[in-house]
VOGU-3710 file (C-alpha; in Angstrom, 3 decimals, decimal comma):
1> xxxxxxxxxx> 65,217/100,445/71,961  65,407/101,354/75,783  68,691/103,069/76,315  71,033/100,880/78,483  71,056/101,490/82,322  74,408/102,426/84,257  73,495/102,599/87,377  76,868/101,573/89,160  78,387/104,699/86,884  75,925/106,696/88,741
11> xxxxxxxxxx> 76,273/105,523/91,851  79,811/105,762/91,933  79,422/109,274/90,917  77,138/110,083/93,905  80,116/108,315/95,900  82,599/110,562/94,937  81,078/113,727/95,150  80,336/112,995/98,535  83,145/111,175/99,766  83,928/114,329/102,507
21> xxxxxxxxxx> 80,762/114,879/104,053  79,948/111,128/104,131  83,113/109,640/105,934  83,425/112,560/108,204  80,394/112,070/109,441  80,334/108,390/108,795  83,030/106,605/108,597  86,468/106,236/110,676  87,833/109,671/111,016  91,344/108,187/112,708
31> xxxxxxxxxx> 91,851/106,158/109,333  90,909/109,323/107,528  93,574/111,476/109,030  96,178/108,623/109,083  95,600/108,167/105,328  95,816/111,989/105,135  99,018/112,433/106,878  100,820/109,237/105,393  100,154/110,579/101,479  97,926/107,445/100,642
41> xxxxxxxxxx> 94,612/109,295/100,839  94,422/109,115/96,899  91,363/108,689/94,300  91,765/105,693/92,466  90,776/104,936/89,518  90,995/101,428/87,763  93,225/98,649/88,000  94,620/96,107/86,086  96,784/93,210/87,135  99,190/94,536/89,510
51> xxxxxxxxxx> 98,753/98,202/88,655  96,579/100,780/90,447  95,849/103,825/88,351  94,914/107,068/90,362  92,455/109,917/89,196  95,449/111,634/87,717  96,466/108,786/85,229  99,615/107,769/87,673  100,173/104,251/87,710  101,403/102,644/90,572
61> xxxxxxxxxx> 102,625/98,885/91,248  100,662/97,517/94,403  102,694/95,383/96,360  99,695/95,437/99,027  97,392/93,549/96,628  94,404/94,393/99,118  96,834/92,518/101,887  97,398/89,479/99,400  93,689/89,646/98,265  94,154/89,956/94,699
71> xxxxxxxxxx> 96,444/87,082/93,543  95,159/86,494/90,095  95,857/90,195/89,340  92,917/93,179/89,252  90,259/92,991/86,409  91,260/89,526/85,025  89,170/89,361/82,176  88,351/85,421/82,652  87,195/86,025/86,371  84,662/89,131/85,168
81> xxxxxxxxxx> 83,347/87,047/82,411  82,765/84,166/84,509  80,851/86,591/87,690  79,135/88,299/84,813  77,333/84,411/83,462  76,106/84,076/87,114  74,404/87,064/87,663  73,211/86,907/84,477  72,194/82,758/85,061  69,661/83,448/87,106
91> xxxxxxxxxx> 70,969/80,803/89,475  69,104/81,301/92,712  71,088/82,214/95,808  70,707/81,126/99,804  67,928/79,080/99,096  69,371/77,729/102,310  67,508/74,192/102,181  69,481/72,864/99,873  72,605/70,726/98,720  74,555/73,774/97,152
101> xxxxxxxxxx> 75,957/72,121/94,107  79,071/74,571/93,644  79,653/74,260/97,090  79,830/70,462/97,131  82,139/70,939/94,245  84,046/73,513/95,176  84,418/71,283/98,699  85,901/68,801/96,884  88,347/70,559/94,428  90,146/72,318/97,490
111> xxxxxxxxxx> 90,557/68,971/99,370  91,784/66,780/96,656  94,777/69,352/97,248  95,325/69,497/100,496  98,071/67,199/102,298  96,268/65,051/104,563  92,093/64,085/105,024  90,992/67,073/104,939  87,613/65,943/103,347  85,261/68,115/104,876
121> xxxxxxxxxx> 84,855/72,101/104,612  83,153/74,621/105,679  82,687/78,080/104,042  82,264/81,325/105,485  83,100/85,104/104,223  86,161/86,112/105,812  89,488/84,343/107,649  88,437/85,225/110,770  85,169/83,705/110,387  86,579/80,913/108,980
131> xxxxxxxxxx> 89,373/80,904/112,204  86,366/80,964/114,652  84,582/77,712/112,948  88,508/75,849/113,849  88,109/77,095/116,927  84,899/75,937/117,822  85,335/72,583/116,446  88,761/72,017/117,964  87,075/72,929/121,240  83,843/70,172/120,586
141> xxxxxxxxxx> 86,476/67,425/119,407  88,715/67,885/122,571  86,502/69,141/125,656  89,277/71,431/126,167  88,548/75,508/125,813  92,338/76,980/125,591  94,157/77,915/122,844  97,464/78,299/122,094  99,576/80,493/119,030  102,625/81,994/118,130
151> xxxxxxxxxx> 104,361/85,625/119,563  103,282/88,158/116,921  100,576/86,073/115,107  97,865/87,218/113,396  94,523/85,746/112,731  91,887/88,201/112,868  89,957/90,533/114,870  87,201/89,041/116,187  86,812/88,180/119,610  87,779/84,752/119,007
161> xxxxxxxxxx> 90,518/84,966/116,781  91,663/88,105/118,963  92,437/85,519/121,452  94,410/84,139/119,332  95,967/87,378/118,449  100,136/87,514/119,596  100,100/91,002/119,167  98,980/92,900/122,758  98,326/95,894/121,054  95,219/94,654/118,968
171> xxxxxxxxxx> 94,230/92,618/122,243  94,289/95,960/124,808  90,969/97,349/125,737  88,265/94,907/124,800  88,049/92,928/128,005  88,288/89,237/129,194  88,979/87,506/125,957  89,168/83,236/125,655  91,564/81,170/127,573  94,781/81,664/125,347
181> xxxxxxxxxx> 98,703/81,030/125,621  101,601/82,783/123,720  104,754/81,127/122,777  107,634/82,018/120,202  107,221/80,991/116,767  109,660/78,549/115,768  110,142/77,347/119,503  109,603/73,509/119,683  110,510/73,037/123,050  108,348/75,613/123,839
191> xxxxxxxxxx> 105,684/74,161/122,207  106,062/70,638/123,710  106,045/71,880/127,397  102,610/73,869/126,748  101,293/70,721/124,731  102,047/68,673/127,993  99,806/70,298/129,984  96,563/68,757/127,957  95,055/72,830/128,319  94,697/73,504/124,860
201> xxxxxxxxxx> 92,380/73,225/122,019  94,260/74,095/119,436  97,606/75,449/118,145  97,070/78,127/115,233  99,799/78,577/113,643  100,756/80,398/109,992  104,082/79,266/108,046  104,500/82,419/107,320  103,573/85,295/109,941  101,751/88,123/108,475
211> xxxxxxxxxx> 103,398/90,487/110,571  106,701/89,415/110,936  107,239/87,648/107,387  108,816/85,233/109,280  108,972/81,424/107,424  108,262/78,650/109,992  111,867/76,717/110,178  112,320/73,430/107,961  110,689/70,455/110,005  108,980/72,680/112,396
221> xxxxxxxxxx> 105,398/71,984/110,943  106,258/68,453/110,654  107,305/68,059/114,381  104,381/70,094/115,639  102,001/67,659/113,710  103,519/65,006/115,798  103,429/67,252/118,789  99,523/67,941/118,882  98,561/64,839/117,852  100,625/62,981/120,759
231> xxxxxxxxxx> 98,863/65,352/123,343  95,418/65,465/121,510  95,650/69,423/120,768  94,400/69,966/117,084  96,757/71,452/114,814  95,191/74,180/112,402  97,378/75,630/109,915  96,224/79,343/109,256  96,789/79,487/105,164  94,699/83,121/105,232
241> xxxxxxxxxx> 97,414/85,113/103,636  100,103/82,489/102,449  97,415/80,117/100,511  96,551/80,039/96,819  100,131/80,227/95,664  101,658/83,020/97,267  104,775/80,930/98,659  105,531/79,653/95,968  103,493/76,337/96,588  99,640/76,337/96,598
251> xxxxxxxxxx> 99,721/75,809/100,443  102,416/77,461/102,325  102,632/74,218/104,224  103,740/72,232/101,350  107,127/73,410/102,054  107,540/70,966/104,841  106,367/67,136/103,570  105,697/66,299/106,679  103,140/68,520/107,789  99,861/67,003/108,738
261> xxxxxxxxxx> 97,194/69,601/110,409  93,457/68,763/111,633  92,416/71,498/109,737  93,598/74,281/107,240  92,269/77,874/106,947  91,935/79,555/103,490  90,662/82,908/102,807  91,800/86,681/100,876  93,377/85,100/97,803  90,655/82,439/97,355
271> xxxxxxxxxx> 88,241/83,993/95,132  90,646/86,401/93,575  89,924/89,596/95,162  86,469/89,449/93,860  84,029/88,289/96,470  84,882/87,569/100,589  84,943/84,092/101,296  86,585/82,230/103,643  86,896/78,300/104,224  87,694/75,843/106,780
281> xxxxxxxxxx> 89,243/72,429/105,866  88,959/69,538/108,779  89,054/65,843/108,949  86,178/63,959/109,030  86,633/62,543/112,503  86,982/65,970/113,908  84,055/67,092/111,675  81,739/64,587/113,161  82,517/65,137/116,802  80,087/68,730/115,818
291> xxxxxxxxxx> 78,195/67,515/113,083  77,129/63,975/115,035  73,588/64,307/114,261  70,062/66,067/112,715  69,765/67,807/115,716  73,301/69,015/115,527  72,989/69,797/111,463  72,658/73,724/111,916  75,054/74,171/115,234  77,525/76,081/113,327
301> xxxxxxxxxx> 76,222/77,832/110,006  76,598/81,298/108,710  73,633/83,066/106,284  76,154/83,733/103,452  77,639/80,503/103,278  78,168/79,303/99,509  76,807/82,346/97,236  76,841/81,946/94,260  79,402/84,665/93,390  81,854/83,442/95,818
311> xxxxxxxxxx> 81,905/79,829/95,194  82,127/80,687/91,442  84,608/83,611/91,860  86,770/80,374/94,175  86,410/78,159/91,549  87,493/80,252/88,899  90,662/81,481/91,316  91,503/77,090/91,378  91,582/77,336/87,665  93,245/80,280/86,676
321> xxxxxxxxxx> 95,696/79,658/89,292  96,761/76,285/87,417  95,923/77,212/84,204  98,537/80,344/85,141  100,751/78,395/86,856  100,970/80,944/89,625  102,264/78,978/92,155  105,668/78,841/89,943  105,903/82,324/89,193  105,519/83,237/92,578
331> xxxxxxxxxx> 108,654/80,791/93,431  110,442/82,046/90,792  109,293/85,796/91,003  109,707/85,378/94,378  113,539/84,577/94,468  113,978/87,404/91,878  112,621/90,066/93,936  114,454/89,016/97,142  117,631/88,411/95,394  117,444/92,286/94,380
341> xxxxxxxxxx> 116,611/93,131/97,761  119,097/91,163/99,401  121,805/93,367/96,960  120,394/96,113/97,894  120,500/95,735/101,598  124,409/94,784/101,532  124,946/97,472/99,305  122,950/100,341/101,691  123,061/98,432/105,264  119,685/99,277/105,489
351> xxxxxxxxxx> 117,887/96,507/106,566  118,514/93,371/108,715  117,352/90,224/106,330  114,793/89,530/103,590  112,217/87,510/105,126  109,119/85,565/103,425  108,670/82,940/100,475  107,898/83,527/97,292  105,785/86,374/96,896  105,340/87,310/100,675
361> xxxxxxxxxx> 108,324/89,331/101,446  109,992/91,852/103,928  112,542/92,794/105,453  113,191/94,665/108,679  114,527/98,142/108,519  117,506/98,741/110,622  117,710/102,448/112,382  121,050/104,516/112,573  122,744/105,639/116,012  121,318/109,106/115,927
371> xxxxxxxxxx> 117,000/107,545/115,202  118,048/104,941/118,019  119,168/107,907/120,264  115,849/109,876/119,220  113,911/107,252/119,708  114,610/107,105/123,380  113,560/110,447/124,230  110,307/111,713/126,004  108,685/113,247/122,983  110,129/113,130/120,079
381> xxxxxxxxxx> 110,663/109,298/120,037  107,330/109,106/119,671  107,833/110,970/116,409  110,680/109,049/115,817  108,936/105,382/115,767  105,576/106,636/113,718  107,898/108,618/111,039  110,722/106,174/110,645  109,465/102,945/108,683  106,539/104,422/107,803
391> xxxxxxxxxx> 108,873/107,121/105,723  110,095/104,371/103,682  106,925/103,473/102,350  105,645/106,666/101,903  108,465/107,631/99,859  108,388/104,582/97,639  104,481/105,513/97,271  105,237/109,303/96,441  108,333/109,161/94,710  108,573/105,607/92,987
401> xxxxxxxxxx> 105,252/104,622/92,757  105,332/101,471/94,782  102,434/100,988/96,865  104,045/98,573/100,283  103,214/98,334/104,019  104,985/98,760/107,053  103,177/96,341/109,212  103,874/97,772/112,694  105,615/100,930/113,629  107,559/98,808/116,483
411> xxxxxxxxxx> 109,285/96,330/113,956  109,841/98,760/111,180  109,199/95,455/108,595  108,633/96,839/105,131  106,554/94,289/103,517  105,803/93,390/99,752  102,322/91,242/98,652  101,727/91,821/94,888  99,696/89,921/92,857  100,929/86,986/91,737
421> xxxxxxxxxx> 100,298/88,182/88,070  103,706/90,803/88,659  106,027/90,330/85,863  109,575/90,301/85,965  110,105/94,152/84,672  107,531/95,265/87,426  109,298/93,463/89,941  112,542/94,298/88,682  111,034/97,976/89,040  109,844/97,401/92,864
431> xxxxxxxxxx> 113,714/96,720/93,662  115,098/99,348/92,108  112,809/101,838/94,016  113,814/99,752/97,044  117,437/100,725/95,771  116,382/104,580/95,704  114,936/105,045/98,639  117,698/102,803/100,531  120,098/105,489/98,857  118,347/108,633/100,013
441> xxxxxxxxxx> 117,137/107,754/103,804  119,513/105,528/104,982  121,980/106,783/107,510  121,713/109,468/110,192  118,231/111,090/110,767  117,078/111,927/107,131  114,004/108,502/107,311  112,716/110,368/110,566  113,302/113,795/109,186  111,878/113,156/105,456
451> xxxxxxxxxx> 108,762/111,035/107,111  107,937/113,795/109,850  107,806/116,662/106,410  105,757/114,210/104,303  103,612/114,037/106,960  103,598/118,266/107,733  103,121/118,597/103,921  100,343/116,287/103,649  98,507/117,420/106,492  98,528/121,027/104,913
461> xxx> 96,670/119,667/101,727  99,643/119,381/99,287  99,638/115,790/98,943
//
């Protein structure tokens, strides 16, 4: 009897062993030494549902979730058995000529849920990809190039989602990028005087931002459906990170009834954390204005559209996510966590507000007079704004073993993204580390201070 083969054992081996030499050499050095310095350079281990186990046995609750990747939880034993029958199927893959069967259905499963007629999709491997396919069908249906999005939106990092991108950080340094307009979220007159002037494609916009964790206001998706359509922009809903459940609802935009978009965007949580996809769901009419022909079959189309793995692994998510009933846990989850955070912060004074639905959550930390005064200095405000929210986190991680985000040093927002799996005691144990760490670097200069000798400490190897 041949013995059995374990090759990804051995591989992964290989990977370890050489981890040093081979990203040094490489990979991304700056990420290296950031992950160095902030303490979350670890070896990890295995996973299951929302707990990461390092190399030393530590568990840790991940309230990053691979940035909302992994809703129905790491290693869910349905989703592996399910990947596992189609490799083992022998189902071919990217025959290319073909009407891909669990793509059709798929296709059809995702827009029976979707407000609206949403009845034609496209599927890609990422959100941005599946951002650039709006964007080049809202520009075909209108004749117009422009687009327009929110202050502080997210939605990718290619060059044309970058466009798209409200953060000028992420935009600096990579040239002339598309024809592209920045308003504040939540602004309707602001959106009806750039709608007027008939520049723009589209208006991306997510109901909740990424980076801010900011919920778009009751009736505002509503009012900007009416909005676009009166000036013939097309409304795309960017449901990359809030999709799948994580609000609470299975789309984010479900909050507001009246909400009709052109298109939705759906990626991360879609398959589970198992295999990238990405989709794009548009109305037929729009559809057709790019897909009007033969000819015109192939004029957007991607090589990895529709693999097997990631149109079962989607599939799989849809049903485990009902089966699960993961969109109510993560309302109800939701409100439990920010309840406790919400105590927490009147009890400390250490934040501003719990933003977010369900279970996409932050809240803004709020600096005392002595890290405002620091901050304004030559030098050592500098410091002051890499060390302070990023302290928080890192203290959770070391100390509490949480596993959050800060998601930019300028807004300080701490920001929470488990799996939608969590269970009450885990999430009852995320706020009481919240509680902790409120208690021992609020006030005066000890988040700068305690950040700035995590950092030393991990930069001289005792991490």
């Amino acid at each position: 009897m041949p013995e059995p083969r374990h090759d990804f054992a051995r591989l992964l081996d290989e990977a370890r062993r050489g981890l040093d030499a081979n990203y040094t050499e490489h990979g991304n050095p700056a990420f290296a030494r950031m992950l160095r310095l902030t303490g979350f350079d670890r070896a990890w281990r295995s996973a299951h549902g929302a707990i990461l186990v390092d190399a030393a046995g530590r568990e840790y609750i991940d309230c990053i979730a691979g940035y909302a990747v992994h809703g129905i939880g790491r290693a869910h034993p349905d989703m592996i058995a399910a990947l596992a029958d189609a490799l083992e199927s022998g189902h071919p893959n990217w025959v290319q000529f073909e009407r891909n069967p669990l793509a059709a259905l798929l296709a059809r499963r995702l827009s029976e849920r979707v407000p609206g007629d949403l009845s034609r999709v496209f599927f890609s491997n990422s959100g941005t990809e599946a951002i650039e396919c709006a964007l080049k069908l809202a520009r075909r249906a209108t004749g117009r190039s422009a687009v327009l999005h929110c202050d502080l939106a997210f939605h990718g990092l290619t060059l044309g989602s970058l466009a798209a991108n409200g953060n000028p950080k992420l935009r600096d340094g990579f040239g002339e990028l598309g024809d592209s307009e920045c308003i504040p979220f939540n602004d309707l007159a602001a959106l009806e005087r750039a709608l007027s002037t008939k520049r723009f494609a589209a208006f991306l916009v997510e109901p909740v931002q990424g980076k801010t964790c900011l919920a778009a206001a009751p009736g505002y998706l509503a009012e900007a459906s009416r909005l676009t359509q009166r000036h013939g922009t097309q409304f795309v809903i960017d449901e990359v990170q809030t999709g799948i459940g994580r609000t609470g609802k299975f789309l984010a935009l479900e909050h507001d009834s009246g909400c009709r978009p052109d298109m939705v965007v759906l990626s991360k949580a879609l398959a589970g954390g198992y295999v990238p996809v990405g989709a794009t769901l548009v109305r037929d009419d729009v559809w057709s204005k790019t897909f009007d022909s033969m000819a015109r079959a192939l004029v957007h189309a991607s090589t990895f559209q529709g693999g097997v793995l990631a149109m079962t692994a989607a599939l799989m998510t849809l049903e485990i996510h009902d089966r699960e009933r993961l969109s109510e846990r993560a309302r109800d989850l939701g409100a439990r966590m920010a309840a406790g955070f919400r105590e927490s912060i009147a009890r400390h004074g250490a934040a501003d507000e719990v933003r977010g639905l369900g279970l996409i959550l932050g809240f803004p930390l709020r600096k005392s007079a002595s890290e405002k005064m620091l901050a304004r200095l030559p030098l050592l405000g500098s410091l002051e704004q890499l060390a302070f929210g990023q302290s928080f986190a890192m203290e959770l991680l070391e100390t509490h073993g949480v596993l959050c985000q800060v998601t930019d040093s300028h807004t300080n927002l701490l920001k929470f993204t488990p799996p939608l799996t969590i269970d009450a005691a885990q999430c009852d144990a995320v706020v009481r580390a919240v509680d902790a760490t409120f208690g021992s670097l609020s006030g005066g200069l000890r988040a700068t201070a305690t950040g700035a000798m995590h950092a030393l400490r991990n930069a001289a190897g005792r991490v």
